[in-house]
C-alpha positions as CSV (number, residue, x, y, z in Angstrom):
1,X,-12.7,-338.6,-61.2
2,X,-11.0,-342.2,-59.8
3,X,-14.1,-343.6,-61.1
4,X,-13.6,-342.0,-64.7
5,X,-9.8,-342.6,-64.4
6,X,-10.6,-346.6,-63.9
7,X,-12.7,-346.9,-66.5
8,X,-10.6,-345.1,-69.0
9,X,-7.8,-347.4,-68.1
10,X,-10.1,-350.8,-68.5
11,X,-11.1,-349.2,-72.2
12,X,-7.3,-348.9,-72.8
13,X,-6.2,-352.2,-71.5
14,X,-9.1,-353.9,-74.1
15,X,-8.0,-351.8,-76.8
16,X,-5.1,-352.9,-76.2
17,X,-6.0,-357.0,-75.8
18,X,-8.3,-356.7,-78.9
19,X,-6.5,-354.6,-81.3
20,X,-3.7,-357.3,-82.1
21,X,-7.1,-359.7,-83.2
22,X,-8.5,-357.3,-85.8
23,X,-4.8,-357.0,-87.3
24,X,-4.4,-360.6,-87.3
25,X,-7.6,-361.2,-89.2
26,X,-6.3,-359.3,-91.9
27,X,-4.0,-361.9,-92.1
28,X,-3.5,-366.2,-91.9
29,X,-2.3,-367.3,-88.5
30,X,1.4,-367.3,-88.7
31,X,2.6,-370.2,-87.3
32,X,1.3,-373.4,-86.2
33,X,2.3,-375.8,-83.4
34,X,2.2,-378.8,-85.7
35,X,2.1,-381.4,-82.0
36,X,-1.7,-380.3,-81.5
37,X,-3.6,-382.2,-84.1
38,X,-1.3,-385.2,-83.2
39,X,-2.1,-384.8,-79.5
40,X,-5.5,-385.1,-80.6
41,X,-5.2,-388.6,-82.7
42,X,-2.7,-389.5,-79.7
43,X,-5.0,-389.1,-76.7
44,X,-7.4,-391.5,-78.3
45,X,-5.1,-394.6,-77.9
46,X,-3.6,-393.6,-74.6
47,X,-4.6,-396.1,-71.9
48,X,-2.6,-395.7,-68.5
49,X,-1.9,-398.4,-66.9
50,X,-0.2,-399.0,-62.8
51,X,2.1,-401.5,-64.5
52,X,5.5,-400.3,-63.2
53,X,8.3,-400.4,-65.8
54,X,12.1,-400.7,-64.6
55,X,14.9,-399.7,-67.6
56,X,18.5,-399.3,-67.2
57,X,20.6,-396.0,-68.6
58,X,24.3,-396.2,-69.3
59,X,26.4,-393.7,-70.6
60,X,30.3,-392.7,-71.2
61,X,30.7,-390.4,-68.8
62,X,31.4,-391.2,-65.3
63,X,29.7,-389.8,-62.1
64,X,31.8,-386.8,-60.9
65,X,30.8,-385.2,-64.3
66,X,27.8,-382.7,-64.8
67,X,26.9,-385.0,-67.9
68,X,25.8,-387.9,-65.4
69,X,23.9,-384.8,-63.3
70,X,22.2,-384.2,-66.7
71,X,21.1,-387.9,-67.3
72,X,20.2,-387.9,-63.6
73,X,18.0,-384.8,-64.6
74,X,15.9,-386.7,-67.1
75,X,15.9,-389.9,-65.6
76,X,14.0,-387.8,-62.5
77,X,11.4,-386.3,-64.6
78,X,10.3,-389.4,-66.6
79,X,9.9,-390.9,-62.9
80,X,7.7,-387.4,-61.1
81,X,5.7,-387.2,-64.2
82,X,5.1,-391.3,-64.4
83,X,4.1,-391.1,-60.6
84,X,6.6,-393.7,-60.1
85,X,5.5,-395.7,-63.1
86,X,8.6,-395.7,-65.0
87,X,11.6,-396.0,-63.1
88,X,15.1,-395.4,-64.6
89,X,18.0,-396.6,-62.8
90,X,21.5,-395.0,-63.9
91,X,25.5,-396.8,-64.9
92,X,28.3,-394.6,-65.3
93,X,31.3,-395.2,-66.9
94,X,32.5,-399.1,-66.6
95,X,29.7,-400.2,-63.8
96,X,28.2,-402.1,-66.9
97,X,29.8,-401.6,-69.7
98,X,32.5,-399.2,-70.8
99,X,32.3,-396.0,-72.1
100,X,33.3,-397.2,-76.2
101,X,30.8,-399.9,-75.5
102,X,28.0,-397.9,-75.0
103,X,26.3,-397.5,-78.8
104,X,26.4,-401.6,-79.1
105,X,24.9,-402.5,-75.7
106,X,21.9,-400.2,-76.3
107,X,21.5,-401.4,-80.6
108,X,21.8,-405.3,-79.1
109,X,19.5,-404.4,-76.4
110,X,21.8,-405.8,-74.0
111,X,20.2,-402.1,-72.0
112,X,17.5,-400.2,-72.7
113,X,18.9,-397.1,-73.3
114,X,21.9,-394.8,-72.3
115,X,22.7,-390.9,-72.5
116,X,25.9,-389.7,-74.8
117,X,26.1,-387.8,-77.2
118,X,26.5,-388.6,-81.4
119,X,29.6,-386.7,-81.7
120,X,31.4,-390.5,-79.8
121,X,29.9,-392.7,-82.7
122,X,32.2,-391.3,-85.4
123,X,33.2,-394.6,-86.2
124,X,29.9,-396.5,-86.7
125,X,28.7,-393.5,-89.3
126,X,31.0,-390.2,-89.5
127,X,27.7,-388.0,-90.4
128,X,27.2,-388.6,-86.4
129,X,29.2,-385.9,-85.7
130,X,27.3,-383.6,-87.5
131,X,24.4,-383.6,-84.8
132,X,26.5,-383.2,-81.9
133,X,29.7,-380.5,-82.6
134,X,30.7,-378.6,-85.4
135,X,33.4,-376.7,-85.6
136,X,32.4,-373.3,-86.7
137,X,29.0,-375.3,-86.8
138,X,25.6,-374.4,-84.7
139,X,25.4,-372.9,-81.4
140,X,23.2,-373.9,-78.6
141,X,20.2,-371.9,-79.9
142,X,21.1,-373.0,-83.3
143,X,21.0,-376.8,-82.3
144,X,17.5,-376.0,-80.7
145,X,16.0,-374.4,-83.8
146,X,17.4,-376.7,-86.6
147,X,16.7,-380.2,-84.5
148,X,13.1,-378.9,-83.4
149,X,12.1,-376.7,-85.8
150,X,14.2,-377.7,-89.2
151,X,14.4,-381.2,-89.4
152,X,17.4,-382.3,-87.3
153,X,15.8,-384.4,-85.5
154,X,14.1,-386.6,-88.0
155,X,17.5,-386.9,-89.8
156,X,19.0,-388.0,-86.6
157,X,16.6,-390.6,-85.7
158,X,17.3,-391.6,-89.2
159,X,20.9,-392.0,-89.1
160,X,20.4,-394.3,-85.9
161,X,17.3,-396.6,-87.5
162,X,19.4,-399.1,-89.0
163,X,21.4,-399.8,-85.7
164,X,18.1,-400.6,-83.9
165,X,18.0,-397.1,-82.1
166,X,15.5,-394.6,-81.3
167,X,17.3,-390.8,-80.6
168,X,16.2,-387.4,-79.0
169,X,17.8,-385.0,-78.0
170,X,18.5,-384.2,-73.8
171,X,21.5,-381.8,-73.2
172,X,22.6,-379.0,-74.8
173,X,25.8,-377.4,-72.8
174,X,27.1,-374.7,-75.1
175,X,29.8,-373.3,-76.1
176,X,33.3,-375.1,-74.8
177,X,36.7,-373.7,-73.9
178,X,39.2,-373.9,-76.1
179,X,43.1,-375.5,-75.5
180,X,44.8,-375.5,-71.9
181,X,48.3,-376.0,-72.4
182,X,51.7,-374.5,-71.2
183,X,52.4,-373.5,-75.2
184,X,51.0,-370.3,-76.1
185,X,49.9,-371.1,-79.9
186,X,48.3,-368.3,-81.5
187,X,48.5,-368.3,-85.2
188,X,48.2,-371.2,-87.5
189,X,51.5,-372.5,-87.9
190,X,52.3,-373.0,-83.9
191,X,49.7,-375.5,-83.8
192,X,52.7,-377.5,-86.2
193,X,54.0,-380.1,-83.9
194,X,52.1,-380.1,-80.9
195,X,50.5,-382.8,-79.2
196,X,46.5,-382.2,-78.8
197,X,43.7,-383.8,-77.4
198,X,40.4,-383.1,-79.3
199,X,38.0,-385.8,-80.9
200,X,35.9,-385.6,-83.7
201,X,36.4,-382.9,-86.9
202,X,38.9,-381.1,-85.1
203,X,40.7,-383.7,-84.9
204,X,41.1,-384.7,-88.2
205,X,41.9,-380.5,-89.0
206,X,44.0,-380.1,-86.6
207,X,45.7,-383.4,-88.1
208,X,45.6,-381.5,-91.1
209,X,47.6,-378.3,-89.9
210,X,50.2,-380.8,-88.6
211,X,49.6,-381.8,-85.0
212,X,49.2,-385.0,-83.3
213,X,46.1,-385.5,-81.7
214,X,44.5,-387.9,-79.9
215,X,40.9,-388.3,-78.4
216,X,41.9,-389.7,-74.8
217,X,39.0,-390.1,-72.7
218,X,38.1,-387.5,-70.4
219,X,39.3,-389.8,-67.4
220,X,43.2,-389.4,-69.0
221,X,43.3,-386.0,-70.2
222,X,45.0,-384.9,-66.6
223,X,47.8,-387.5,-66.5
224,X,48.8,-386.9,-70.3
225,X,48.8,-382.8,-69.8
226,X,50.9,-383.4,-66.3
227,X,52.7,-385.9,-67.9
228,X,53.7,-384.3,-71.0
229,X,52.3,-386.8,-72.9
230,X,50.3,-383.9,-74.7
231,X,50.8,-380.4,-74.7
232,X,47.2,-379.2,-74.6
233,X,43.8,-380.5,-74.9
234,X,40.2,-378.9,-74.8
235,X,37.6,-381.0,-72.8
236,X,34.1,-378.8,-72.1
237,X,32.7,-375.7,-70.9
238,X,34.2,-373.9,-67.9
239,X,31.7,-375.5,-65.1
240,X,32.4,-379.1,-66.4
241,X,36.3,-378.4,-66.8
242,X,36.6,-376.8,-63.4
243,X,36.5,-380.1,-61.8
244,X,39.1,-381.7,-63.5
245,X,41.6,-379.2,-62.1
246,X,43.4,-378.6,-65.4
247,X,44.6,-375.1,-64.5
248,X,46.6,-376.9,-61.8
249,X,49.0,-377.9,-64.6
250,X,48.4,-375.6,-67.1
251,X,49.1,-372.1,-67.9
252,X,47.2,-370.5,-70.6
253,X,44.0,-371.8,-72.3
254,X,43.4,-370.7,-75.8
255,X,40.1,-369.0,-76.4
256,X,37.6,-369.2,-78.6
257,X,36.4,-372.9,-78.7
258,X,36.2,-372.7,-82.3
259,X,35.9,-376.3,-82.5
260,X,32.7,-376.8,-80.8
261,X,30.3,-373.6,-80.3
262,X,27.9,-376.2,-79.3
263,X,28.1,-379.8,-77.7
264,X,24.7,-381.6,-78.0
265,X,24.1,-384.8,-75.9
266,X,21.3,-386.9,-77.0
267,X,19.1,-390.1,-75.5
268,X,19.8,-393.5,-77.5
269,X,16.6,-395.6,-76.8
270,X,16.9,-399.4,-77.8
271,X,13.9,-399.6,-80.4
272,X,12.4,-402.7,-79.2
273,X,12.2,-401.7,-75.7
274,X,10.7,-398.3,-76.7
275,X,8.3,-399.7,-78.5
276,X,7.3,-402.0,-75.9
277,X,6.4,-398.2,-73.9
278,X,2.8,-397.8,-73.1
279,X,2.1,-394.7,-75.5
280,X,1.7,-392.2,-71.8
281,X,5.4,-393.3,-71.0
282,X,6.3,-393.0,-74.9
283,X,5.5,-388.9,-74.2
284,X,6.5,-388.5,-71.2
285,X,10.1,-389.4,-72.4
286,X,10.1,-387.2,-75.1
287,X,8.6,-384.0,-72.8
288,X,11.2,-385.0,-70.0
289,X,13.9,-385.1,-73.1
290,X,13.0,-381.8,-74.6
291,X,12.8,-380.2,-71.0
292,X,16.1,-381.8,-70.3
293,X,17.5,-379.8,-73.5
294,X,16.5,-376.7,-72.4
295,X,17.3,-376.9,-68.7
296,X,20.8,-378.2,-69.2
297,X,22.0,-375.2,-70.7
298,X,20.7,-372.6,-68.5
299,X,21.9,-375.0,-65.9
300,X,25.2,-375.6,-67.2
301,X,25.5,-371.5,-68.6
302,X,25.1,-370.2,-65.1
303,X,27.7,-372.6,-63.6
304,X,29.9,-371.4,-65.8
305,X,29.6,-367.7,-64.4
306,X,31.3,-368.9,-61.3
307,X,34.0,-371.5,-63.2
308,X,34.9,-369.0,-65.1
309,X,36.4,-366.5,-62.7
310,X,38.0,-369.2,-60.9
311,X,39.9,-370.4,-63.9
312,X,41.1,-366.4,-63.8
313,X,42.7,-366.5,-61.1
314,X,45.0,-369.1,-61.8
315,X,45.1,-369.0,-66.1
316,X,45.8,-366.7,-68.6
317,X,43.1,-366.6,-71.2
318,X,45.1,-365.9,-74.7
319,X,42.1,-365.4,-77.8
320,X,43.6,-366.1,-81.5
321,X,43.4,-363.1,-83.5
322,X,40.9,-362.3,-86.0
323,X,43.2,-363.4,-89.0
324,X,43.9,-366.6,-87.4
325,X,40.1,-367.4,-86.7
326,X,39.6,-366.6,-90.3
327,X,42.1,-368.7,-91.5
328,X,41.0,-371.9,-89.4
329,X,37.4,-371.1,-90.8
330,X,38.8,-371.7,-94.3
331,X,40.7,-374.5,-93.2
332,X,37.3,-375.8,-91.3
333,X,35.4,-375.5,-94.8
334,X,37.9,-377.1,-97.1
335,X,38.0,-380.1,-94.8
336,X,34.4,-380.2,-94.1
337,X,33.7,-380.2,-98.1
338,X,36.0,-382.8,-98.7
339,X,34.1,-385.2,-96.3
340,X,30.6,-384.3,-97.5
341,X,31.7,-385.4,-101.0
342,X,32.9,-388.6,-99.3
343,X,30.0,-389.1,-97.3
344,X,26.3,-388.6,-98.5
345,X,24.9,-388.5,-94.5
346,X,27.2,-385.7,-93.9
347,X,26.6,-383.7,-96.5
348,X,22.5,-384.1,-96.0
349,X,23.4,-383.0,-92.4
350,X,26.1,-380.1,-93.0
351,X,23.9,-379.0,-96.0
352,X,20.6,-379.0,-93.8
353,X,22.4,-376.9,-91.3
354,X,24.1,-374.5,-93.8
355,X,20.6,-373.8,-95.0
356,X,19.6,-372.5,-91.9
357,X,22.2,-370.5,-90.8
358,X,21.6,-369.1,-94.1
359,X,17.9,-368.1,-93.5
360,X,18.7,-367.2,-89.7
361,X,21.1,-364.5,-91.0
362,X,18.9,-361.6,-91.9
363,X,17.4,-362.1,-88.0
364,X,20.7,-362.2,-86.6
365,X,21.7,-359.7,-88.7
366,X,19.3,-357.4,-87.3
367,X,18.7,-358.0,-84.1
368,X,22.8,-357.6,-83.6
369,X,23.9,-354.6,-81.8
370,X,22.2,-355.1,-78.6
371,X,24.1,-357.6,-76.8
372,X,22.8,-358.0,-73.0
373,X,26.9,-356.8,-71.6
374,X,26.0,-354.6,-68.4
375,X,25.0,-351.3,-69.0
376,X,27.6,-349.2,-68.2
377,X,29.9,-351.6,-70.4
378,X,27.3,-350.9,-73.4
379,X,27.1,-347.1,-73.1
380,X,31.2,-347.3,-72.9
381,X,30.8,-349.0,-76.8
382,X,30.9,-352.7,-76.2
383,X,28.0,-353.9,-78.4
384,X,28.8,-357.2,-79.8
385,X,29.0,-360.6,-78.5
C-alpha cells in the first residue's frame, strides 16, 4: 500500500508539472525576457581581460548617510563580480568636489562617475525631477516597473545624453516622512507663512500655497529647525532620518510624505570613460546597478521598522486628513500641468508615467483588499494600506 501510495503521488506531482504545458500550448508564450537574444549577440564580442581598471565615485551625500552605504553597496559588487578587475574607490560630500558640483565634474570627466539622484539636477533640465520624486507620483514598485519595464530608463538616459552622461538606476529607498516641525499644520491654509525645507516640485507647490521654502542641504537642515530659521522640513525615510536626530528638536512630524512616495537614486557614468569599459565590466555595472535597486529598498524598508518606533517614542505623528490630501492632490496636478506645458521633457516623462499608473489600475484595483497587516489586525477589519 506505501508502494501504491508513492506512486500515486509521483503521477500527481507530473500531472501537476505538465498540465500548465498543454494549457500554454493553446496559447503564445506570454512574456518575453527581451535581454536573452542580446546576451546572445553580446557574448560573442566579450573578451575578458586581467587589465585592472581603477574609477573614482563622488556623490552629494556625505558618509554618515545610508545613501553613501548604498554607493558603497554597488561599488562592492562591481568589484566581487570583476574578481578585483574593476576597482571603484568612493568621495563623499566635499573630499573632491562639493555636493552642487557633482553633475559637472562627472559631464567634464573631471571623475568617472558619481551616485545621486536626478531629483538634485532641477536646474540643468527641470524634467530631471520627474525620474527621481513625484509628488503624488510613482512609488518604489512603481519606479521599478516603469524604468525597467515601461521605458523610463531609456528616457532617462536620454535626458542625460547631451551632458556627456550615461544613467541607471542604483537605489530605490521608498516612501519618505513627511514635515518635522514644532507647528502642527494640518489643513491647507496652515502651511500659509511657514518656513519649509523641501527641494524639488514641492517646493515650488508649497511656494504656491504661500510658504517659504528652501532646499538647504541635508548637512543644515538641523541648525535651521534648532535655530528657528525654519519651522519644519522633510528630509528621507525614517532609517535615514533617525540619524540626524531631528526629533531632538521637534515635536510632531506630519504624515503622509505626499511629496515623495518614492526617492530614486541613480548612477551618472561619464560617457567616455564608460565607453572605454571592456564590454564584461560594461555588464557587470549594469547587473551590480539593477541588484543595487532592488536591495536598497528591502535594505532601507527593514531599517525603517526599527527607526520608526524610535521616532515614537519621542514624536507625535499627526496625518492630514482625507480632504486635505485631496486638496493638495489638486493642487499637485494644477502645478504639475502648468510645467509640462512649459516643458516638453516633463511632460514626455509625467505623461509616460500617467500612462502607466493608468494601465496598473485594474491590477491594483484588484488585488487591493489583502494588505499583508498581521492577522489578528486584518480579521479586526484593517484591510487597506
Amino acid at each position: 500500500m506505501k508502494r501504491f501510495g508513492f506512486l500515486i503521488g509521483v503521477l500527481v506531482a507530473l500531472s501537476l508539472l505538465t498540465a500548465p504545458q498543454a494549457f500554454a500550448a493553446k496559447r503564445e508564450k506570454f512574456g518575453v525576457d527581451q535581454r536573452h537574444e542580446e546576451v546572445k549577440k553580446e557574448l560573442r564580442k566579450i573578451k575578458t581581460s586581467d587589465k585592472k581598471i581603477r574609477w573614482k565615485m563622488i556623490m552629494p551625500w556625505s558618509k554618515g548617510l545610508l545613501f553613501y552605504d548604498i554607493a558603497q553597496h554597488f561599488a562592492d559588487s562591481v568589484k566581487l563580480a570583476s574578481g578585483g578587475r574593476f576597482d571603484i574607490k568612493l568621495f563623499s560630500a566635499g573630499e573632491l568636489v562639493g555636493a552642487s558640483e557633482t553633475f559637472d565634474a562627472v559631464s567634464k570627466g573631471s571623475v568617472q562617475m558619481a551616485h545621486s539622484s536626478p531629483l538634485y539636477w532641477k536646474g540643468k533640465n527641470e524634467a530631471f525631477v520627474a525620474y527621481a520624486s513625484v509628488p503624488f507620483g510613482l512609488d518604489a514598485e512603481g519606479y521599478n516597473i516603469w524604468m525597467y519595464e515601461r521605458g523610463g530608463l531609456e528616457k532617462l538616459q536620454a535626458l542625460y545624453k547631451p551632458y556627456g552622461i550615461y544613467a541607471l538606476p542604483a537605489g530605490q529607498t521608498g516612501q519618505e516622512m513627511g514635515l518635522f516641525s514644532n507647528k502642527k499644520p494640518t489643513k491647507m491654509a496652515d502651511f500659509k507663512g511657514m518656513r519649509i525645507r523641501t527641494p524639488g516640485w514641492y517646493m515650488d507647490i508649497m511656494n504656491g500655497l504661500g510658504a517659504s521654502v528652501s532646499p538647504l542641504p541635508g548637512g543644515e537642515v538641523y541648525l535651521a529647525l534648532e535655530r528657528g530659521v525654519i519651522d519644519a522640513a522633510e528630509y528621507s525615510t525614517p532609517a535615514i532620518n533617525y540619524p540626524m536626530g531631528f526629533d531632538d528638536i521637534t515635536k510632531y512630524v506630519i504624515e503622509p510624505g505626499v511629496h515623495q512616495p518614492g526617492f530614486q537614486c541613480d548612477l551618472m557614468i561619464n560617457q567616455k570613460a564608460w565607453d572605454s569599459l571592456p564590454a564584461d565590466l560594461q555588464w557587470i555595472v549594469k547587473i551590480a546597478a539593477h541588484e543595487t535597486q532592488a536591495w536598497s529598498n528591502s535594505w532601507i524598508e527593514n531599517l525603517n521598522i526599527q527607526a520608526i518606533n524610535k521616532f515614537k517614542e519621542k514624536i507625535e505623528f499627526v496625518t492630514m486628513d482625507k480632504e486635505t490630501r485631496i486638496e493638495f492632490a489638486k493642487t499637485t496636478k494644477a502645478y504639475l500641468e502648468k510645467i509640462k506645458k512649459k516643458y516638453p521633457d516633463v511632460k514626455e516623462a509625467l505623461d509616460s508615467q500617467e500612462a502607466f499608473k493608468k494601465d496598473f489600475s485594474e491590477w491594483r484595483q484588484q488585488r487591493s483588499g489583502v494588505a499583508p497587516w498581521p492577522i489578528d489586525d486584518y480579521i479586526a477589519g484593517k484591510h487597506d494600506q
